[in-house]
C-alpha positions in Angstrom: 2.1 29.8 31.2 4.7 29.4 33.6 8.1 30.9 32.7 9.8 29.7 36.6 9.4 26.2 35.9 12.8 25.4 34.5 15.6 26.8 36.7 19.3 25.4 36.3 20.2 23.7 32.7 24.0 22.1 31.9 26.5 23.8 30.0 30.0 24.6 30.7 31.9 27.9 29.7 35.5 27.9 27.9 37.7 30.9 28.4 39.1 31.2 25.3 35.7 32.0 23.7 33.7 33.8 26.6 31.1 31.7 26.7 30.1 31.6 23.2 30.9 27.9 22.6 29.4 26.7 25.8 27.4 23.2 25.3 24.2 24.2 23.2 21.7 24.6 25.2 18.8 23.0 22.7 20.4 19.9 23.3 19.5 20.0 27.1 16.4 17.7 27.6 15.1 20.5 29.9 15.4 23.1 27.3 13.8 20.0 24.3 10.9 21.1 26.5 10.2 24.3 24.5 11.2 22.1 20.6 7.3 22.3 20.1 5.8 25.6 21.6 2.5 26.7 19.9 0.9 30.0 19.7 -2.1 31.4 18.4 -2.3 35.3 18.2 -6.0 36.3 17.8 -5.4 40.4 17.2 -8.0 43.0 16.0 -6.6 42.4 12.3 -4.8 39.1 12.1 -5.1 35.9 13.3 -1.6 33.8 13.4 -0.7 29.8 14.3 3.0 29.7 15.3 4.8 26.7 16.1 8.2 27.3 16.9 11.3 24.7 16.9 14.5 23.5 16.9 17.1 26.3 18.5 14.9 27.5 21.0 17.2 30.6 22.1 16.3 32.1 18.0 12.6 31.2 17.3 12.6 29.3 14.3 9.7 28.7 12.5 8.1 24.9 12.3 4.3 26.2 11.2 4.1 30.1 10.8 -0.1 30.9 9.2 -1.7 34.2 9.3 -5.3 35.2 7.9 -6.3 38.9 8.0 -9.9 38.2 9.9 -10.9 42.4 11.0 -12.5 41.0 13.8 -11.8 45.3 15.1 -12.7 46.9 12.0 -15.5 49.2 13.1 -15.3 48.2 16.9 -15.0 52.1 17.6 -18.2 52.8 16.0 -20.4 49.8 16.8 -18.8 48.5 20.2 -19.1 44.5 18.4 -16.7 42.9 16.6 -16.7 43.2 12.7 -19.9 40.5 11.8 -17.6 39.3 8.6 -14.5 39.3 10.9 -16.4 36.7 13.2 -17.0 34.4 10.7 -13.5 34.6 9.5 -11.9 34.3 12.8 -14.1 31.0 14.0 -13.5 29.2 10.1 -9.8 30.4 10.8 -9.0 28.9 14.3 -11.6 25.6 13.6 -8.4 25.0 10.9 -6.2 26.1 13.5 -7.2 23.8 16.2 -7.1 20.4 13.5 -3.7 21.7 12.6 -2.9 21.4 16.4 -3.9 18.5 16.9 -2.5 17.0 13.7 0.9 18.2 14.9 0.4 16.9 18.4 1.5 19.9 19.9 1.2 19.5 23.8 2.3 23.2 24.6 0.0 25.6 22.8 -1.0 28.9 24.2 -3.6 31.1 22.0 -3.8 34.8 23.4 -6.3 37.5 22.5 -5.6 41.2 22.3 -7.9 44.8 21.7 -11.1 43.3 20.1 -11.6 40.4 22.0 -10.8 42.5 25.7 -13.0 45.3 24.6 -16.0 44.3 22.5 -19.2 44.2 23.9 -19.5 40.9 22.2 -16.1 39.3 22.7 -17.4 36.9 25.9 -20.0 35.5 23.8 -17.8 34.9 21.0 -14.7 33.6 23.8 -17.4 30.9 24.8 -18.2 30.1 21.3 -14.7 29.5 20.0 -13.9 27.1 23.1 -17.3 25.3 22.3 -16.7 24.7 18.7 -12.9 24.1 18.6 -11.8 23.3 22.0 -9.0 26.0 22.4 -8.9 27.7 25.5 -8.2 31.7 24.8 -6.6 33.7 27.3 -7.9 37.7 26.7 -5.0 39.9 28.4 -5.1 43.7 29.2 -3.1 46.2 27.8 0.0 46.4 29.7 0.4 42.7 29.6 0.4 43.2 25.8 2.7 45.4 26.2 4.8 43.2 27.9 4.7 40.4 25.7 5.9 42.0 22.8 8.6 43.8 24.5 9.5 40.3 25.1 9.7 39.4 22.2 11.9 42.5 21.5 14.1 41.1 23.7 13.8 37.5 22.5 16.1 39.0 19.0 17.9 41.5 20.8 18.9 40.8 24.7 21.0 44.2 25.1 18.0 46.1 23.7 17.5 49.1 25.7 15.2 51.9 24.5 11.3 52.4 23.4 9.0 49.3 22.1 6.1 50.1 20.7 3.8 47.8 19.1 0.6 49.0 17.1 -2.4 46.6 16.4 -5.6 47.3 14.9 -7.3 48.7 17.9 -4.7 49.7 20.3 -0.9 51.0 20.2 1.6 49.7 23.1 4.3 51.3 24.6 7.2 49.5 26.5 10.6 50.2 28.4 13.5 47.8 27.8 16.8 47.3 29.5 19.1 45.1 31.2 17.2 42.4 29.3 14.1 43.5 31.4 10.8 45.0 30.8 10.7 48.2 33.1 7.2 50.1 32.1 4.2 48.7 29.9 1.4 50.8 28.7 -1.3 50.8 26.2 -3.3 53.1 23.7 -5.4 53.5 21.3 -3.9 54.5 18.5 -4.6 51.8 16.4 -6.0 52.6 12.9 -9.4 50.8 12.9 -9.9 53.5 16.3 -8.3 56.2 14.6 -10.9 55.9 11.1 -13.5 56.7 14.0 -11.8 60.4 15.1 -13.5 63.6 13.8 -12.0 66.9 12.6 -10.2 64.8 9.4 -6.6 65.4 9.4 -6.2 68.5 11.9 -8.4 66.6 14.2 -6.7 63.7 13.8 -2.9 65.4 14.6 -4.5 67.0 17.7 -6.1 63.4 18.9 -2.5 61.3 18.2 -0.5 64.5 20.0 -2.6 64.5 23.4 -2.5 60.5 23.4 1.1 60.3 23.0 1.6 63.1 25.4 0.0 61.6 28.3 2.1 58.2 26.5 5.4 60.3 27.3 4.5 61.4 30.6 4.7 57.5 31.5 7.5 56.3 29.4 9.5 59.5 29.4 10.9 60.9 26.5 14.9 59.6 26.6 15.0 56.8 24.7 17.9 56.5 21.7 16.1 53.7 20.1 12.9 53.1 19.2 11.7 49.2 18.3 9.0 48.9 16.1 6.5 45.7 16.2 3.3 45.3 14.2 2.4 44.7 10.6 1.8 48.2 9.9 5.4 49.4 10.8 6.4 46.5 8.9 4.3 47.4 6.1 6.1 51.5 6.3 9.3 49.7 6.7 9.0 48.0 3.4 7.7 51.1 1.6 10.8 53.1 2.9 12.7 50.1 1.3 11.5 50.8 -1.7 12.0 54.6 -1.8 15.6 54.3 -0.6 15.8 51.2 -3.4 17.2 49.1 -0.1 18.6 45.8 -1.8 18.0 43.9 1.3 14.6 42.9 1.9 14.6 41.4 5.4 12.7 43.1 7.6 13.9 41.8 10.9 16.6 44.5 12.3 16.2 46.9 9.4 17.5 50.2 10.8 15.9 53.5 10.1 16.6 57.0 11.0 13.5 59.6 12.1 14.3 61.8 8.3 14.0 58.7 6.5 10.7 58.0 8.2 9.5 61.6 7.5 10.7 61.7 3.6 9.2 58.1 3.5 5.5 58.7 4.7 5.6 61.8 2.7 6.6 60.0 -0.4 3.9 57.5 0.4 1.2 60.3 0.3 2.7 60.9 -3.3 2.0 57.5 -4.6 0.0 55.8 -6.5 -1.5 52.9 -3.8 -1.9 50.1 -6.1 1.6 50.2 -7.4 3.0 50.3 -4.7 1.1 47.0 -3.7 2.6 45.9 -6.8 5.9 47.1 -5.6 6.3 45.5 -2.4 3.6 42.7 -2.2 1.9 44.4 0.7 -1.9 43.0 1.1 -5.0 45.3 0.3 -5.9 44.9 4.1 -2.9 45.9 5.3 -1.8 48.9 2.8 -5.6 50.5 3.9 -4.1 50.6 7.5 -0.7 52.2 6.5 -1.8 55.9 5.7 -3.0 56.2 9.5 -0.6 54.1 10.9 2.0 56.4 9.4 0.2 59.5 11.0 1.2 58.1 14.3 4.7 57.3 13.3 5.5 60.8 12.4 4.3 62.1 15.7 5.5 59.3 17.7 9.5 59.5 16.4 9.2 63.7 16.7 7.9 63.6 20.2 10.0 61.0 21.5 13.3 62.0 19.0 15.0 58.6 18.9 18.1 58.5 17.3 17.7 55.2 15.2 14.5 53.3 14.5 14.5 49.5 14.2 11.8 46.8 12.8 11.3 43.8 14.9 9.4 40.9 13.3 9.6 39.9 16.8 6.7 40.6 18.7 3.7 38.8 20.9 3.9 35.7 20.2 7.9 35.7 20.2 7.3 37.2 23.7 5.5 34.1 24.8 8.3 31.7 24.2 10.2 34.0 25.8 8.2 33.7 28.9 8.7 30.0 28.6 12.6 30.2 28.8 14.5 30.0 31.8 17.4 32.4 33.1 19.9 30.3 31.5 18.5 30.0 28.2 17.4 33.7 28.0 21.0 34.8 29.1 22.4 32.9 25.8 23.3 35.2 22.5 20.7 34.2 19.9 22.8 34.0 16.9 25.5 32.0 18.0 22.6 29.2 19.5 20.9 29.2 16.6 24.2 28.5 14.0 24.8 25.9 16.3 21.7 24.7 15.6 22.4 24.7 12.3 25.9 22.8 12.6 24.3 20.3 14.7 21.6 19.7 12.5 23.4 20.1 8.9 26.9 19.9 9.1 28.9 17.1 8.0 31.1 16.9 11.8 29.0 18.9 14.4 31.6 20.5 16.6 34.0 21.6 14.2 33.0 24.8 14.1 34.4 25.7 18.1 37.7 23.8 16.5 38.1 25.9 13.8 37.4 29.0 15.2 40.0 28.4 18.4 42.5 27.5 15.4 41.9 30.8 13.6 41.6 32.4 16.2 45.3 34.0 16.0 44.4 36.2 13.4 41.5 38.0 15.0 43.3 38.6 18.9 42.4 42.0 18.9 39.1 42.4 17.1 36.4 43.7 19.1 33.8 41.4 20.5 31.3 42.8 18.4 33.3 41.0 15.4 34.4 37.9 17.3 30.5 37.2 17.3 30.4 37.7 13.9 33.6 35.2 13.3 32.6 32.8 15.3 28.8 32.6 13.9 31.0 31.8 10.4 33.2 29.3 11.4 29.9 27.7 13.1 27.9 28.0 9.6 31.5 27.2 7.6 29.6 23.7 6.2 26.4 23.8 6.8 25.4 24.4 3.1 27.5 21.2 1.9 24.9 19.0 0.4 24.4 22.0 -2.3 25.6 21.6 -6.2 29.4 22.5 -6.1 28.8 24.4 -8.7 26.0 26.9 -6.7 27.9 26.3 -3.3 28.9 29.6 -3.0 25.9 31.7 -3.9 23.7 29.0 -1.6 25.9 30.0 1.1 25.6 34.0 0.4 21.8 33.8 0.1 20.9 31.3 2.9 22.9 33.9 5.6 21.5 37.0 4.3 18.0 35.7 4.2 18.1 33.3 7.2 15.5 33.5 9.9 18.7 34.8 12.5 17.9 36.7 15.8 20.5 38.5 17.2 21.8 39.5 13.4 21.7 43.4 12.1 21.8 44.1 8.1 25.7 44.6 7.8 26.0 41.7 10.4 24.4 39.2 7.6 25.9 40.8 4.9 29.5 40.3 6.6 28.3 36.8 7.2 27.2 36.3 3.8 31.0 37.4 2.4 33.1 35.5 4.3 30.7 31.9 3.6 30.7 32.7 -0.2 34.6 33.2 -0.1 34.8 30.1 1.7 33.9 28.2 -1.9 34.5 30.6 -3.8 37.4 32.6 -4.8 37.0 34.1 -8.1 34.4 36.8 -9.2 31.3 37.4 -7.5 27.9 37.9 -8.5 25.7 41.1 -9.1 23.3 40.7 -6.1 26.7 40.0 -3.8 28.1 43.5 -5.3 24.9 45.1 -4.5 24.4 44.6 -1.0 28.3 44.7 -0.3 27.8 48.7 -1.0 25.9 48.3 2.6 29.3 47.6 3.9 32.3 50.2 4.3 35.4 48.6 2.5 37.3 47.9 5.4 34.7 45.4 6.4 34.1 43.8 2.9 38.0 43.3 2.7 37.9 41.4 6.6 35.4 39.2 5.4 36.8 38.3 2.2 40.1 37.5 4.1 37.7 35.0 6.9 36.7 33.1 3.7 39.8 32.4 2.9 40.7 31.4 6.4 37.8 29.5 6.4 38.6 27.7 3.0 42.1 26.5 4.5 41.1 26.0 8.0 38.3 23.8 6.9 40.3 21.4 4.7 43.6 21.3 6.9 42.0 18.5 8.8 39.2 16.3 8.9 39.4 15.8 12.7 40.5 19.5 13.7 42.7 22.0 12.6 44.7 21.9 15.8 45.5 18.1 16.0 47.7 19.6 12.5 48.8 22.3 13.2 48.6 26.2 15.0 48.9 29.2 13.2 51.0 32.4 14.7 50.1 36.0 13.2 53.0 38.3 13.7 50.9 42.0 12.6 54.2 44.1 13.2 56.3 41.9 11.1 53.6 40.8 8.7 54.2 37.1 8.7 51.5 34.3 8.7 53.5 31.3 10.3 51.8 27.6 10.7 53.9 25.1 12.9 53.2 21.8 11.4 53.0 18.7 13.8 55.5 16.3 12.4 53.5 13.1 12.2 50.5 15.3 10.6 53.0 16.8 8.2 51.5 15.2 5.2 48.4 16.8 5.3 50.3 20.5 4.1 50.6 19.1 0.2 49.8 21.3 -2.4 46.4 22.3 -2.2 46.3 23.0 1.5 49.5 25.2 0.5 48.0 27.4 -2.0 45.1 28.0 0.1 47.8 29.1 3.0 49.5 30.9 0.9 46.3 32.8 -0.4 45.7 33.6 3.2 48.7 35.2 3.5 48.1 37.1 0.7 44.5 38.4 1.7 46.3 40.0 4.7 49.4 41.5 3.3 51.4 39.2 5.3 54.9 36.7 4.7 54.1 32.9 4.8 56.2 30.6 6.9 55.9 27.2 7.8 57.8 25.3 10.6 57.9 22.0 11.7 58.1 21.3 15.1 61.6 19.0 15.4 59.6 16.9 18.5 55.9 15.8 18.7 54.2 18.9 20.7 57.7 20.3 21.8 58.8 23.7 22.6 57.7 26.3 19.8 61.8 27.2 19.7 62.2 24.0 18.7 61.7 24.5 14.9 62.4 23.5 11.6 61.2 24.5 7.6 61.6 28.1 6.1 59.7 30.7 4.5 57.7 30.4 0.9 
């Protein structure tokens, strides 16, 4: 796995949008290289294929399979691997390895964690996996571990700075992120299938986890605001404090908790009745076994190191291996806006009309923060990417697809902003109940801006088929609340009567005057003016 390989890749930067509309990097030939990148994850619990595709900046999903195998159940007490998990795990990546090779995948790494580095049995069953399926496995220590899934951290959020840690069956990994680098790497075990193993039930338990993640501190140090959470059992906690908070938004990826929600959470969980809350949340028997120890740790881990938000990742490992893959150039680029254009490129009806239409509306927004220029220009990239859907479920398809998208790069009230302005795009009128629930995420302020970007969307989308700004410009005057468009006059005809309703509906969302103007020379001076106000 050589992550060095590719150095320098094309792609030139426009001033007006700070580099967020420079040429898509996907499209490079050099960065095609990663289209088809395979992993297979062999952990103490699961076993996962991945085949990731497309926008190679956000890992999207061509082939995504996990079996629970427990190859580390019991590995504390017996020093083998589980004799069931075994089975499983060879029947598993035997499917794994035709899947492979019916996918032609050329760039397939498969990486083995706790059990395999640490079982008395693991190089006999290495030996036996590459005999019977012809995968090479690659069994890495600890800190590399570590590393990889701080990677991956990094792979969804570049500015991430704070604490990874990622637990497994067997072990628990620790990790220092900043500056889009990994700092520190170390590794634990405080993974449940260990932990069933530790004497002195509960108080001996507390006392094992506090001395572990002392000695944890005294390498990571204890000054870290955020805390990123990888592994199916935070996942797992994460979706039961979802449920206890009755959270309407279940994606996992970039769900944001504090430490007292974690505390009333796990102790709620103690309160429960198990099966239900399988019921509940969909949560596999294997998995919900893991959760009552695994949330042992969490309570210890957030009080000693007393970060001030906690975040889930669904990026982890195998995320951190495509990472390693990408060069400089690529890993420098903002995940979300390479993966909508992705999505233009590949679905909408004129790739490229997206940077157009943002540069057109781009008046309105001159001093937003670039936090929500991000967000603005991620919409006018995803404006028509939903077209082929029924006209009739437009809307909604466009509201569910960006709050449920596979997005890197994207918090909760990011996609729920996101979601807003698209459905407004279409739609104008009244909005459905799961819209109104999850808009309670956002303050009003916010639900108000993106209703008024669906509106600019809806007009700046329809002015012209070629580009808003072959048409016309818009001018936003805040002071003296006035929405003007200068009209080109050979492109005049386009502003008939729908495009001026929608104009004037913008105006409207913003509390602002419409004008129009028509310039009195092809591309003359802006004095040079003529129309009035409506």
């Amino acid at each position: 796995m050589d992550g060095n390989s590719l150095t320098e890749l094309s792609g030139t930067s426009d001033p007006r949008s700070a580099g967020f509309f420079d040429t898509p990097l996907f499209a490079d030939p050099q960065a095609r290289a990663l289209a088809h990148v395979g992993v297979i994850d062999v952990g103490s619990n699961s076993i996962r294929l991945v085949v990731f595709d497309g926008a190679a900046r956000s890992p999207a999903y061509f082939f995504n399979e996990k079996v629970l195998c427990g190859l580390g159940r019991g590995l504390a007490e017996t020093g083998k691997l589980h004799p069931e998990g075994r089975i499983r795990a060879l029947a598993t990546l035997k499917r794994f390895a035709l899947l492979a090779r019916g996918m032609k995948l050329t760039n397939l790494t498969m990486v083995a964690t706790a059990a395999m580095r640490e079982a008395e049995d693991g190089p006999e069953f290495r030996a036996e996996i590459e005999r019977e399926t012809g995968l090479r496995m690659r069994i890495i220590d600890g800190s590399e571990e570590a590393r990889l899934s701080a990677q991956g951290v990094l792979t969804g959020w570049p500015e991430a700075e704070g604490l990874v840690c990622d637990i497994g069956g067997n072990s628990m990994e620790l990790a220092v992120i900043g500056g889009g680098t990994v700092h520190r790497a170390v590794t634990s075990g405080l993974g449940p299938f260990r932990l069933q193993q530790i004497p002195g039930g509960k108080k001996g338990l507390r006392s094992h986890v506090t001395q572990v993640l002392g000695g944890l501190r005294d390498q990571t140090g204890n000054h870290h605001d955020a805390l990123y959470l990888v592994g199916g059992s935070w996942r797992a906690i994460a979706r039961l404090d979802m449920e206890r908070r009755n959270y309407p938004l279940k994606v996992l990826h970039e769900y944001a908790m504090t430490p007292k929600s974690i505390r009333k959470t796990i102790d709620w969980i103690g309160e429960q009745d198990i099966a239900k809350l399988r019921s509940l949340t969909g949560i596999s028997e294997e998995r919900m076994s893991l959760v009552p120890l695994a949330a042992q740790v969490l309570r210890q881990l957030v009080h000693m190191f007393s970060p001030r938000q906690v975040y889930v990742s669904s990026y982890g490992i195998r995320e951190g291996i495509l990472y390693e893959q990408m060069p400089d150039a690529l890993r420098k680029r903002d995940p979300l806006i390479e993966a909508c254009h992705f999505m233009e490129y590949s679905s909408a009806r004129i790739p490229g009309f997206g940077r157009k239409l943002y540069d057109f509306l781009l008046p309105l927004y001159r001093n937003r923060p670039p936090e929500r220029l991000r967000l603005i220009r991620a919409a006018c990239l995803l404006h028509d990417v939903n077209w082929r859907a029924h006209p009739d479920y437009r809307a909604d398809a466009c509201f569910d697809i960006t709050t449920r998208a596979n997005l890197g790069g994207l918090d909760h009230p990011g996609r729920i902003y996101l979601g807003i302005a698209l459905m407004h795009r279409y739609k104008t009128g009244s909005t459905g109940p799961r819209m109104k629930e999850l808009a309670r995420l956002l303050d009003e302020r916010d639900v108000k801006e993106a209703k008024m970007l669906g509106r600019a969307l809806r007009f700046g989308a329809m002015f012209s088929m070629d580009g808003p700004e072959n048409a016309g410009e818009l001018r936003f005057y805040p002071k003296k609340k006035v929405l003007e468009l200068v009209l080109e006059r050979e492109t005049q005809a386009l502003f008939t009567e729908v495009a001026e309703q929608r104009f004037a509906a913008l105006a409207n969302q913003i509390g602002a005057e419409a004008s129009v103007r028509v310039r009195r020379n092809s591309r003359g001076p802006a004095s040079e003016l003529e129309g009035k106000d409506f």
